[in-house]
Wavefront OBJ file of the C-alpha trace (Angstrom):
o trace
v 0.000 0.000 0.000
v 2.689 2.327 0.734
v 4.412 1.526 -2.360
v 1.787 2.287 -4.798
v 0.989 5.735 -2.581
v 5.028 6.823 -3.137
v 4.308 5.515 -6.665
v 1.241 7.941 -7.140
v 3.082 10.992 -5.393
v 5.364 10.625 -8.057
v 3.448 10.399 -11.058
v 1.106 13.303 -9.426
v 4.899 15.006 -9.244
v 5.776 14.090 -13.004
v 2.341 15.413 -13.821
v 2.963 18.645 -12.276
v 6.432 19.526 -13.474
v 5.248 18.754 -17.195
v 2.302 21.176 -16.865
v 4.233 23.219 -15.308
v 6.882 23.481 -18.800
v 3.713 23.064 -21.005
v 2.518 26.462 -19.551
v 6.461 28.006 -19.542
v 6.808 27.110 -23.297
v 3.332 28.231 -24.089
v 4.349 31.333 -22.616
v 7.582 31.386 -24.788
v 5.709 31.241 -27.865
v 5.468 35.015 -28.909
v 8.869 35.184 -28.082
v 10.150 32.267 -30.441
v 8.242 33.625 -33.595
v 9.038 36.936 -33.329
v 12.840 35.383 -33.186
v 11.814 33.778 -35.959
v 10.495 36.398 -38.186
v 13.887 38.604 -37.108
v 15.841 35.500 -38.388
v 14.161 35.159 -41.682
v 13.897 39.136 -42.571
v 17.655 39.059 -41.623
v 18.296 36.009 -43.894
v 16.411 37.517 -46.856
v 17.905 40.576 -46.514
v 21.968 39.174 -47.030
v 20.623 37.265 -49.508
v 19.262 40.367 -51.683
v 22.910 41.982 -51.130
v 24.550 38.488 -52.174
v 22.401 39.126 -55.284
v 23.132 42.663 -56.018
v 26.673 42.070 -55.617
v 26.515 39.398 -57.895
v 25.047 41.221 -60.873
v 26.975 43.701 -60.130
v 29.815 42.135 -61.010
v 28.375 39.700 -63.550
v 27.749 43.491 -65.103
v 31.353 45.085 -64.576
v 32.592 41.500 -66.088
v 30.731 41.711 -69.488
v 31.219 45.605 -69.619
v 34.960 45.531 -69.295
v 34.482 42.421 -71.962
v 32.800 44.439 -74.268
v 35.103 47.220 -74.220
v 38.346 45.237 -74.748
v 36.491 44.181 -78.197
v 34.808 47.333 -79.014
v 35.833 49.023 -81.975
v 34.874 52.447 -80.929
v 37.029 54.131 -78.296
v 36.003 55.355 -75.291
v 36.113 59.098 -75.114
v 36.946 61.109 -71.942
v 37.151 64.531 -70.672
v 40.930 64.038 -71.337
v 40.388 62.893 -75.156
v 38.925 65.986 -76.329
l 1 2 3 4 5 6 7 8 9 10 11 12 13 14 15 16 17 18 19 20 21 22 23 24 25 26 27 28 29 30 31 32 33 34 35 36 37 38 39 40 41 42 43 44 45 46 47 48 49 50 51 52 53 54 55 56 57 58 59 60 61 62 63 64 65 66 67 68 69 70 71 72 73 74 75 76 77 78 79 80
C-alpha cells in the first residue's frame, strides 16, 4: 500500500512539473516567432545583397568584356 501511494506521489509530481513546462513554453511562444520572423527578414535581406553584388559584377565583367572588343574608343574629358 505504501508503495503504490510513493508511486502515485510521483506520477502526481511528473504530472505537475510537465504542466508546469507546457505552460512556460506556451508562454515562450510570442517570443520564439518573433525570433523567428527577425531570423528570416535578416536572412532575406543578405541574400538580396549576395544578389546585387553578384550582378553587379556579372555586369562590370561583361562591360569591361565588351570594351576590350569594341571598336569604338572610349572618349573622356581628357580625349577631347
Amino acid at each position: 500500500m505504501k508503495d503504490k501511494k510513493k508511486t502515485n506521489i510521483n506520477l502526481d509530481k511528473q504530472i505537475d512539473h510537465k504542466v508546469q513546462q507546457y505552460y512556460k513554453e506556451l508562454g515562450n511562444l510570442p517570443k520564439i516567432h518573433q525570433q523567428r520572423a527577425e531570423s528570416v527578414w535578416l536572412r532575406r535581406k543578405w541574400i538580396e545583397a549576395q544578389k546585387k553584388q553578384n550582378y553587379q559584377s556579372e555586369y562590370e565583367r561583361i562591360r569591361a568584356h565588351l570594351d576590350a572588343f569594341s571598336i569604338f574608343p572610349h572618349i573622356t574629358d581628357g580625349d577631347q
